[in-house]
C-alpha positions, 0 to 999 in steps of 0.5 A: 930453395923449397921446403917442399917435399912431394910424397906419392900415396899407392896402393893395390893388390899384393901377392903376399901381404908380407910383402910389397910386389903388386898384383898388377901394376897397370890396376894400382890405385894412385890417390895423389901427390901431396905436398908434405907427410902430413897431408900424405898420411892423411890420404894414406890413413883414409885409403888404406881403411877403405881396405882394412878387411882385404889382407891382399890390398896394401898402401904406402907413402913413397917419399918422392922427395928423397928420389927426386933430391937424394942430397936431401937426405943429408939434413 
């Protein structure tokens, strides 16, 4: 069994900064799949202070791995 756990870096326009609803899906910048948190992070870190001036513009690290092995979860 892998200790591989996939996370997908995201991000676009949003109608509130409060929250995570997308502007437009079909523009969402999507900077990669990493193979763990770590290198995630990084990539999150460096898109996400491209923006640091537009409120409007939000990244995120989804936990791929968690979705595709929910059983996961449980360790």
């Amino acid at each position: 069994m892998s200790d591989q756990k996939l996370h997908l870096v995201m991000g676009g326009r949003v109608r509130d900064p409060q929250h995570l609803e997308f502007v437009d899906l079909g523009a969402l910048d999507i900077v990669g799949v990493f193979p763990d948190y770590a290198s995630a992070e990084e990539a999150w870190r460096s898109a996400a202070q491209r923006t640091v001036d537009d409120a409007e513009m939000k990244y995120v690290v989804v936990h791929l791995h968690r979705l595709l092995q929910p059983d996961m979860l449980k360790r």
